[in-house]
N, C-alpha and C positions, 0 to 999 in steps of 0.2 A: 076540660082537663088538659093539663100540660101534659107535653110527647118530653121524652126523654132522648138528647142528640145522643149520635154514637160516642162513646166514649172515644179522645185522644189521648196517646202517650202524652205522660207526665214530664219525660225523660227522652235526651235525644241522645243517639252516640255522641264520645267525647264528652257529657257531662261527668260532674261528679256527683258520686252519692256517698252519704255518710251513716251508718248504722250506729245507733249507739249499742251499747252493750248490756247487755241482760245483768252482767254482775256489778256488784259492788266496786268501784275504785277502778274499772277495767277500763282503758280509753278506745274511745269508737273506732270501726273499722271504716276508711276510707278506699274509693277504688275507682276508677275509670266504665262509665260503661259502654260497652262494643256493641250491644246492638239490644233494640227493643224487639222484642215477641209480644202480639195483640192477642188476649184467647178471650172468649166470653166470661172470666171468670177476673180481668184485669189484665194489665201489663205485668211482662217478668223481663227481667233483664241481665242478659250474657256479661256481666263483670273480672273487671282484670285489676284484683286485691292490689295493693301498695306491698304487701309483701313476695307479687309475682306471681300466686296462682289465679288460675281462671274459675268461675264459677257461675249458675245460673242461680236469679236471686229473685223471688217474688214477695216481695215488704207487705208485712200485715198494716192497716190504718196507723200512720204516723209513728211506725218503727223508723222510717228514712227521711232525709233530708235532701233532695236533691237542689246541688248547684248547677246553673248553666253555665257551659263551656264560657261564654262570652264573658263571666263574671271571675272567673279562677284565674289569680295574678299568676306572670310571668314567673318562671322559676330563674334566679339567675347562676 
């Protein structure tokens, strides 16, 4: 029987994650996130919204998208 490794973050500070939205026509919330929390139960992660608030977020199965930092273009 195969062992199951510890689970790793999906997600490092400074990625982005993207939610889409539950509604109709609504466009997805993007955000920055600040820091990853490990619990037995998955990662959640301290987010800092595009609209400037902060919040903690734990994504059910393929609600999120996360980008890595090293992928997100330069803003100019």
């Amino acid at each position: 029987m195969a062992t199951k490794s510890p689970s790793k973050p999906v997600a490092r500070p400074g990625d982005r994650i993207v939610v889409e939205s539950e509604r109709v026509g609504q466009p997805p919330r993007e955000g920055e996130i600040l820091e990853v929390v490990e619990s037995a139960v998955g990662p959640s992660y301290e987010i800092r919204w595009e609209d400037g608030h902060q919040s903690s977020f734990r994504p059910a199965a393929g609600s999120a998208r996360i980008i890595p930092a090293r992928k997100v273009p330069a803003r100019r």
